[in-house]
BATOR-591723 format. One line per field, with one value per residue (C-alpha): residue number from 1; residue in three letters; chain; x, y, z. Coordinates in nm, 2 decimals. Example, Ala and Ser with C-alpha at 12.3 -4.5 7.8 and 13.67 -1.06 7.14 Angstrom:
REM BATOR-591723
i = 1,2
aa = ALA,SER
ch = A,A
u = 1.23,1.37
v = -0.45,-0.11
w = 0.78,0.71
REM end
This chain:
REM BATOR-591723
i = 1,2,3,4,5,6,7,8,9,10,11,12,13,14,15,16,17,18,19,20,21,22,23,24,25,26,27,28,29,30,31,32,33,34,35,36,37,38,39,40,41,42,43,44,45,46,47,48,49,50,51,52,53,54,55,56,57,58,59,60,61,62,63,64,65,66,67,68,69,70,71,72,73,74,75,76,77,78,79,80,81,82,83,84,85,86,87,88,89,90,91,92,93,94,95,96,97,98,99,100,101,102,103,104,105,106,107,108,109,110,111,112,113,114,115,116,117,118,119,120,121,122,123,124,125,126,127,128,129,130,131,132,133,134,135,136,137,138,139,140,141,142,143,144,145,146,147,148,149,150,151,152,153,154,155,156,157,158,159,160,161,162,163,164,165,166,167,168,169,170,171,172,173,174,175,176,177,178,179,180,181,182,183,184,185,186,187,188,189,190,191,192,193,194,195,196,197,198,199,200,201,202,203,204,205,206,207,208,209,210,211,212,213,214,215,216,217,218,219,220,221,222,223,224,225,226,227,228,229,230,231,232,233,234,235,236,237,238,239,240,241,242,243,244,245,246,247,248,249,250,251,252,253,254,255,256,257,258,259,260,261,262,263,264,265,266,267,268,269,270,271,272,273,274,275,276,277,278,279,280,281,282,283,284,285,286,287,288,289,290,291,292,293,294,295,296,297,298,299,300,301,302,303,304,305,306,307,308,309,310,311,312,313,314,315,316,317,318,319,320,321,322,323,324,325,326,327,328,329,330,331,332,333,334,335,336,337,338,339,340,341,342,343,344,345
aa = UNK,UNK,UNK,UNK,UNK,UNK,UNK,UNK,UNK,UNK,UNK,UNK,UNK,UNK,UNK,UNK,UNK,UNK,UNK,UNK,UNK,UNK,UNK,UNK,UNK,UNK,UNK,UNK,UNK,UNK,UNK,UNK,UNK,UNK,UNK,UNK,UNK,UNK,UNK,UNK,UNK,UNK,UNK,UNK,UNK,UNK,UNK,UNK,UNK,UNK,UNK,UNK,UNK,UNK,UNK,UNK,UNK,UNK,UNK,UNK,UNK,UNK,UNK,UNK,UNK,UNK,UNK,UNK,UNK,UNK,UNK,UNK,UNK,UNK,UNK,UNK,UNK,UNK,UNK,UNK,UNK,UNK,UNK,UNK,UNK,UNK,UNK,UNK,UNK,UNK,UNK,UNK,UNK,UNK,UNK,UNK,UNK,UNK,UNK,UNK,UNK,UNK,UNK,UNK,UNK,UNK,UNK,UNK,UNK,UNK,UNK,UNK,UNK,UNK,UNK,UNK,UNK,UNK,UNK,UNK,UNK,UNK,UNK,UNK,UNK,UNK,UNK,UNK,UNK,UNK,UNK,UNK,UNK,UNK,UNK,UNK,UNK,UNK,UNK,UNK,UNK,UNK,UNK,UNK,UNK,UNK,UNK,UNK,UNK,UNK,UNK,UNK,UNK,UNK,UNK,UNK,UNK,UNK,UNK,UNK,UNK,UNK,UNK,UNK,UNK,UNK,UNK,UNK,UNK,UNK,UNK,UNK,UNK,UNK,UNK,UNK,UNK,UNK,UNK,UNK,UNK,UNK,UNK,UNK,UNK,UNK,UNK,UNK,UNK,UNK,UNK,UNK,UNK,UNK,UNK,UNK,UNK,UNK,UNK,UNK,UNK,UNK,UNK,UNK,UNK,UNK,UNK,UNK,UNK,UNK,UNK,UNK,UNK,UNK,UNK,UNK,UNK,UNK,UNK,UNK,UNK,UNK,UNK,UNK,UNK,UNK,UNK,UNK,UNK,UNK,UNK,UNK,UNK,UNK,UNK,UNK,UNK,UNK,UNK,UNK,UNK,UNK,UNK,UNK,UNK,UNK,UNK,UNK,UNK,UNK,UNK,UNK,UNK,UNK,UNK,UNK,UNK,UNK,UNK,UNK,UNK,UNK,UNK,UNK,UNK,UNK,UNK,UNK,UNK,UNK,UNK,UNK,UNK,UNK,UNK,UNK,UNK,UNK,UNK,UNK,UNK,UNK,UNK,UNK,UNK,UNK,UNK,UNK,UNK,UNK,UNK,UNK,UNK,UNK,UNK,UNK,UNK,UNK,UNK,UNK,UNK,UNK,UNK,UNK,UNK,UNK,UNK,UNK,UNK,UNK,UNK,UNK,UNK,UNK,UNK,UNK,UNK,UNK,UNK,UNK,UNK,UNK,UNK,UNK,UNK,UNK,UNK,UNK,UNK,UNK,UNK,UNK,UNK,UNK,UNK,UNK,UNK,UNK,UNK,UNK,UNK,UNK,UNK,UNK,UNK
ch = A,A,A,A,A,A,A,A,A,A,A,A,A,A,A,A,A,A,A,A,A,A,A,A,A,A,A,A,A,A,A,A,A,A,A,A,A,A,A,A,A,A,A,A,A,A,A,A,A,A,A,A,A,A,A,A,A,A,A,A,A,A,A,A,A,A,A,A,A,A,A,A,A,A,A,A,A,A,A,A,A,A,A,A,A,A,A,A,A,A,A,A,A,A,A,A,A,A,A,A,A,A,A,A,A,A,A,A,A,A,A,A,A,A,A,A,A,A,A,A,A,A,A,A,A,A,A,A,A,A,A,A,A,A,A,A,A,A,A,A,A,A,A,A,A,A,A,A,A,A,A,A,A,A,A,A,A,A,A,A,A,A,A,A,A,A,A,A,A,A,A,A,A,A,A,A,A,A,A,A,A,A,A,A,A,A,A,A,A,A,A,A,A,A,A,A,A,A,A,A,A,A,A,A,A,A,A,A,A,A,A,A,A,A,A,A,A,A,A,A,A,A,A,A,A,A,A,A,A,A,A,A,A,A,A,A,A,A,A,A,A,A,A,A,A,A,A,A,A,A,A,A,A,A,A,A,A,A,A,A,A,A,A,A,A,A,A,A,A,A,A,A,A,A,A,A,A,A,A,A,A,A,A,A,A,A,A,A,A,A,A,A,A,A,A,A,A,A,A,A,A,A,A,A,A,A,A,A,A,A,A,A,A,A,A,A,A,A,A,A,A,A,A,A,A,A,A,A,A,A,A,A,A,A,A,A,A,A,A,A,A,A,A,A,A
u = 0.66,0.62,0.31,0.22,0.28,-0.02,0.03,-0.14,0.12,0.43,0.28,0.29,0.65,0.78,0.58,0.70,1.03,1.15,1.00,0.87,1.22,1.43,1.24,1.03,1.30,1.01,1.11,1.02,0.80,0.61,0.67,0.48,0.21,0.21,0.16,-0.08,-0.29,-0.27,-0.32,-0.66,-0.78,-0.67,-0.85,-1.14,-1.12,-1.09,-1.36,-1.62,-1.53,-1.44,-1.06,-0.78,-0.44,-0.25,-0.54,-0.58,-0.54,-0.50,-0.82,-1.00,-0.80,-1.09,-1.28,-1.60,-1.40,-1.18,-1.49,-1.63,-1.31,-1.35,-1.70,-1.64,-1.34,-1.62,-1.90,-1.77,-1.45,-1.63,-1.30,-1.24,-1.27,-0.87,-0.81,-1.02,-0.88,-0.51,-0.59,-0.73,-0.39,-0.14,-0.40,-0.41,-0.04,0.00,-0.25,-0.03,0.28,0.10,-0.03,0.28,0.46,0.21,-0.01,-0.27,-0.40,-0.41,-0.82,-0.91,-0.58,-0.73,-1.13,-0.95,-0.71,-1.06,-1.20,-1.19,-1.05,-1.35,-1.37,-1.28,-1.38,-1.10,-1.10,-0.99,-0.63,-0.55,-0.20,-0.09,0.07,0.41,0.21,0.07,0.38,0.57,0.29,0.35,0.74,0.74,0.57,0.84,1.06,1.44,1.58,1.57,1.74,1.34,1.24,1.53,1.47,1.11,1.19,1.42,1.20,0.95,1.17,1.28,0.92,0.84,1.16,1.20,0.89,0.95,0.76,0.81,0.95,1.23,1.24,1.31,1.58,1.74,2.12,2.43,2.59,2.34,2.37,2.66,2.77,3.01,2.95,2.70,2.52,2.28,2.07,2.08,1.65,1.66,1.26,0.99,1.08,1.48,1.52,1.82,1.75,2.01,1.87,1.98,1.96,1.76,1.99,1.76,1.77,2.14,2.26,2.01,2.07,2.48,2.45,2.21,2.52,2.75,2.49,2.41,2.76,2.66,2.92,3.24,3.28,3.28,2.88,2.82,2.59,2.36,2.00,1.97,1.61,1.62,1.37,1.46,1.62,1.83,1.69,1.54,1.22,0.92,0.66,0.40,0.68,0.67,0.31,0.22,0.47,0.36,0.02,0.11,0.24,-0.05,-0.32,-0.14,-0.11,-0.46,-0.55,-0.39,-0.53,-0.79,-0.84,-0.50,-0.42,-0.71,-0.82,-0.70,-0.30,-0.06,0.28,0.19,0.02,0.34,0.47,0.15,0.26,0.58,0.45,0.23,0.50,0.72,0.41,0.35,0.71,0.65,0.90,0.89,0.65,1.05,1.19,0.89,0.88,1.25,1.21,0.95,1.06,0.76,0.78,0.59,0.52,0.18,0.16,0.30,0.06,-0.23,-0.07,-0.07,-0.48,-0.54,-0.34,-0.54,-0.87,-0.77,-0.70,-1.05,-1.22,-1.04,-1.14,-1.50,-1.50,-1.37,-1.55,-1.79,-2.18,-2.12,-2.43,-2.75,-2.96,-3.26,-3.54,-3.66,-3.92,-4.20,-4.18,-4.26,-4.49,-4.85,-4.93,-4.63,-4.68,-5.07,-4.97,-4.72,-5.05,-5.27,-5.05,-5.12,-5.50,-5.39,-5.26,-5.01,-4.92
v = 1.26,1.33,1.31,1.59,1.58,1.77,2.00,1.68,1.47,1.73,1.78,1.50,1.38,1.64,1.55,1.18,1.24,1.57,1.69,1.35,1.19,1.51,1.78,1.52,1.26,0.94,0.57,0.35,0.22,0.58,0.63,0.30,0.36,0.71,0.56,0.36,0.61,0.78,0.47,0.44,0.81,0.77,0.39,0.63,0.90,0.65,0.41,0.66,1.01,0.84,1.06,0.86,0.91,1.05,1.30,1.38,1.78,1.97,2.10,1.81,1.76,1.95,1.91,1.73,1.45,1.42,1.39,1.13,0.90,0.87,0.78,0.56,0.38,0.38,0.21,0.08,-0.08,-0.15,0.05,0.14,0.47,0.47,0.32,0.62,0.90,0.79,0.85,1.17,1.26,1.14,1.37,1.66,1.65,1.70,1.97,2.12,2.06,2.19,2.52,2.64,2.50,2.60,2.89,2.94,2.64,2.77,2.76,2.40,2.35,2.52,2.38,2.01,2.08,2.20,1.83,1.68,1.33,1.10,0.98,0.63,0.41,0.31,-0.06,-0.29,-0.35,-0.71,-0.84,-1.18,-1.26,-1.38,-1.74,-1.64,-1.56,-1.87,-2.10,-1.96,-1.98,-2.34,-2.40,-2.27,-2.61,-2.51,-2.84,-2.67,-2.31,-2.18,-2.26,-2.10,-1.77,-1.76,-1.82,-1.51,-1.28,-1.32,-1.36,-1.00,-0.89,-0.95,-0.88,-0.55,-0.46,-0.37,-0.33,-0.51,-0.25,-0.23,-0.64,-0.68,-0.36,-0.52,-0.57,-0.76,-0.45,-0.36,-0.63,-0.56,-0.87,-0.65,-0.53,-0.32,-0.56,-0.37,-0.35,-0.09,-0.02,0.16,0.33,0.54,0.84,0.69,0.79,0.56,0.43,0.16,-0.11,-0.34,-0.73,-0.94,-1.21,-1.48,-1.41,-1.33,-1.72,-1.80,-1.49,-1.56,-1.90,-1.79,-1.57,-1.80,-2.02,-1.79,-1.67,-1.30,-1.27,-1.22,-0.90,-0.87,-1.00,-0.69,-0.55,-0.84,-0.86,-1.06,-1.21,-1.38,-1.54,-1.90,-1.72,-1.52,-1.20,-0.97,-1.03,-0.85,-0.76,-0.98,-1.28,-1.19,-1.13,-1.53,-1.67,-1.52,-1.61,-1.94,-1.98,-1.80,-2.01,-2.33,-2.20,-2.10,-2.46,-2.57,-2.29,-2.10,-1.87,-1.79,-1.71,-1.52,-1.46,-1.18,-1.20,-1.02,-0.85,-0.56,-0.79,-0.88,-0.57,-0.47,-0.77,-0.65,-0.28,-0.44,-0.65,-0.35,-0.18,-0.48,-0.52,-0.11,0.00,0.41,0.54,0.71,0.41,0.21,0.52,0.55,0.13,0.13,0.44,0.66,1.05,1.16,0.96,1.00,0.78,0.54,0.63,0.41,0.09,0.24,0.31,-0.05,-0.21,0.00,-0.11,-0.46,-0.42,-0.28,-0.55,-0.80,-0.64,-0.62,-0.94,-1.09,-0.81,-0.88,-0.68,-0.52,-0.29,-0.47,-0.41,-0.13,-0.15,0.19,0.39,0.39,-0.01,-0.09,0.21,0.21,0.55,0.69,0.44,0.57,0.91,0.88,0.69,1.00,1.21,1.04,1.12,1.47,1.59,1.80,2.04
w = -4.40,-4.00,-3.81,-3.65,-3.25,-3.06,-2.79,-2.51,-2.64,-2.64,-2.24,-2.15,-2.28,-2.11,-1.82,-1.81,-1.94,-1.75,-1.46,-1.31,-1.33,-1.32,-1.09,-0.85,-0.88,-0.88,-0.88,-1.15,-0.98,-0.92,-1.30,-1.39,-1.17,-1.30,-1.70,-1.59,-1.47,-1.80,-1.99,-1.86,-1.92,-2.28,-2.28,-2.15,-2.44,-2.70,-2.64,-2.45,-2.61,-2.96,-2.95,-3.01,-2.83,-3.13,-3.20,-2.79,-2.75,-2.47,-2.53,-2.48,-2.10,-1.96,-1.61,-1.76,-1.98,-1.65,-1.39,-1.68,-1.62,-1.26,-1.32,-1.57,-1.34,-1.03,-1.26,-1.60,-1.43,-1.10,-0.93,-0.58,-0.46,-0.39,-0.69,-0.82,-0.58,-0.71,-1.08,-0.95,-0.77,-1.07,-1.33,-1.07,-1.08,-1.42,-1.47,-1.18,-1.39,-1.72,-1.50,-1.52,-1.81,-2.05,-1.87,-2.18,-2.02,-1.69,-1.68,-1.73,-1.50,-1.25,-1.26,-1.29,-0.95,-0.80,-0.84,-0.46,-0.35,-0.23,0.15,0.19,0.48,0.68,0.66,0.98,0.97,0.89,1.05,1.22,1.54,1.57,1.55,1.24,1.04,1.24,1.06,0.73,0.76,0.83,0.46,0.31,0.21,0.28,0.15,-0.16,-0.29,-0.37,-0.05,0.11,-0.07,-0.02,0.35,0.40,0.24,0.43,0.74,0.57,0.54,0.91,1.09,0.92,0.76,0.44,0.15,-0.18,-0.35,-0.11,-0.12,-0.48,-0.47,-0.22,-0.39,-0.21,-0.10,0.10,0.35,0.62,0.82,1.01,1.34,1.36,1.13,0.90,0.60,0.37,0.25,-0.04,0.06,-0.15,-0.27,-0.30,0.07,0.19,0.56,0.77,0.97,1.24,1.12,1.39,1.53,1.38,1.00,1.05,1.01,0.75,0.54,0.53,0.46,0.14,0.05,0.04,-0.16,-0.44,-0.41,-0.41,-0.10,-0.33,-0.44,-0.80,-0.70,-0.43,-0.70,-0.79,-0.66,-0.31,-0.43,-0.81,-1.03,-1.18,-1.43,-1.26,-1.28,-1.04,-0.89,-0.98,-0.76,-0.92,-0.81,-0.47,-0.45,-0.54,-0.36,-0.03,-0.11,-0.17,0.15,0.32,0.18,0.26,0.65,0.61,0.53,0.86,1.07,0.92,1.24,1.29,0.90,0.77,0.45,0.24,0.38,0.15,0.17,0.31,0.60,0.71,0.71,0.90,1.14,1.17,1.30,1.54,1.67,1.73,1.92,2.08,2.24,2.36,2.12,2.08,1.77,1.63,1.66,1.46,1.24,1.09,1.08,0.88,0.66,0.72,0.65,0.93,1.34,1.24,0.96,1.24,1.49,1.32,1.44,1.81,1.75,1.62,1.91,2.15,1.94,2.01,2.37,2.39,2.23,2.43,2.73,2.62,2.55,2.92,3.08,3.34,3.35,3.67,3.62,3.56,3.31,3.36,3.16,3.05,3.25,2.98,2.93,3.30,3.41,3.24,3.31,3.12,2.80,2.85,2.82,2.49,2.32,2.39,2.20,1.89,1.94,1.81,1.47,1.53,1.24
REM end
């Protein structure tokens, strides 16, 4: 005896199984945050809408139980509104998908695509000085093989800026200690881009090598960053370890290390470093792996934000202050009182 498959679930098999890995050619890592997604809309149908996952039908992928889930992520689940406007863009691309794979269902495809992305408030951007990330380098304890590892990544994380998907992917062969000395970053979307090594991670990072061993070459294709046990990072890994490191800089300097620093706070530093140093927006672009110069262009705006503030904030009242008209003359504050004598319809 089978169980009968329903059309939802034949969808979205194909969905995960062909055209996300096949046609878009996602990362595991897209494709996990991709089942997540869907792993909350069907938490959604069963406890709110009372339809379990094996009885989910196409049908029932309509534009009210999807505009339900995003409320119910905003309210129920207490979820941010880019939380919520990323479940919105991974079930808008599979209504996309199923709009053309399956056309009978081209009219609740449609109305779902026709939901809109909520606004989000752009946040300050939170990144340390060179001070900042010197302070939580020198927590890292490099008499021990831990320590040593903990300090290169984020030595990695600050001298190149790269994310922690591109950490943890980081394999042997994709460090070159050969003149030009490079790093192979294996980035989003599995677009390949080469890097120059900074001088000062170069001496640290060879003598890991020879360390861990992964310098032989039966080793080239063994991760540079392992767990205890060997195996490859995960992100969750890298997350605690460099908030370990931040918090216990943030106990020595609470001003310098604010709270909140992360991963992508370094990588943030990183950018800001580059702008900092007048490096050109293409050069900071194709380091940091951006599509476009004008996701780059953000870390320009917040430099020049700073410089504001800073000025603002050393800047002498050259003008002095003028009271307005109507506080100082008593015929002009006599003559606004009169004109609440009147009702004026």
């Amino acid at each position: 005896w089978c169980m009968k498959t329903t059309d939802f679930a034949r969808e979205l098999h194909r969905y995960f199984r062909l055209y996300l890995p096949n046609e878009r050619g996602c990362s595991p890592q897209t494709l996990y945050s991709y089942q997540q997604a869907f792993s909350q809309f069907l938490m959604y149908m069963s406890d709110e809408q009372n339809i379990k996952p094996e009885k989910m039908e196409m049908k029932h992928f309509s534009v009210e139980n999807v505009n339900g889930f995003l409320n119910w992520l905003e309210g129920a689940n207490h979820c941010s509104v880019s939380t919520r406007n990323h479940r919105l863009a991974v079930i808008r691309s599979f209504a996309s998908f199923v709009k053309y794979d399956c056309p009978a269902h081209l009219e609740d495809c449609t109305k779902i695509l026709s939901i809109r992305f909520k606004k989000t408030v752009q946040g300050e951007m939170l990144y340390l000085k060179p001070e900042g990330v010197k302070l939580i380098l020198e927590q890292t304890d490099r008499s021990t093989s831990a320590g040593r590892r903990d300090f290169l990544m984020i030595s990695l994380f600050f001298s190149v800026g790269l994310r922690v998907s591109e950490i943890i992917n980081l394999r042997a062969r994709d460090i070159s200690f050969n003149t030009p000395k490079t790093i192979t970053i294996h980035g989003k979307g599995n677009k390949i881009r080469m890097v120059p090594m900074m001088k000062q991670i170069e001496k640290p990072l060879k003598e890991y090598f020879d360390e861990t061993g992964i310098s032989l070459p039966e080793k080239l294709n063994e991760f540079v960053f392992r767990s205890h046990l060997k195996r490859q990072m995960t992100r969750q890994g890298v997350f605690y370890i460099v908030r370990k490191y931040a918090e216990k800089a943030r106990l020595m300097d609470p001003i310098l290390i604010p709270e909140g620093v992360g991963c992508h706070t370094l990588r943030h530093s990183a950018a800001m470093a580059y702008v900092n140093s007048g490096v050109d927006m293409i050069y900071i672009r194709d380091l940091l792996g951006h599509v476009s110069v004008q996701t780059t262009e953000i870390y320009a705006r917040a430099d020049s934000e700073a410089k504001r503030k800073a000025i603002e904030s050393t800047a002498v009242d050259y003008v002095p202050k003028e009271e307005a008209i109507w506080e100082t003359d008593k015929s002009v504050m006599d003559f606004v009182k009169s004109l609440f004598k009147y009702n004026i319809m």
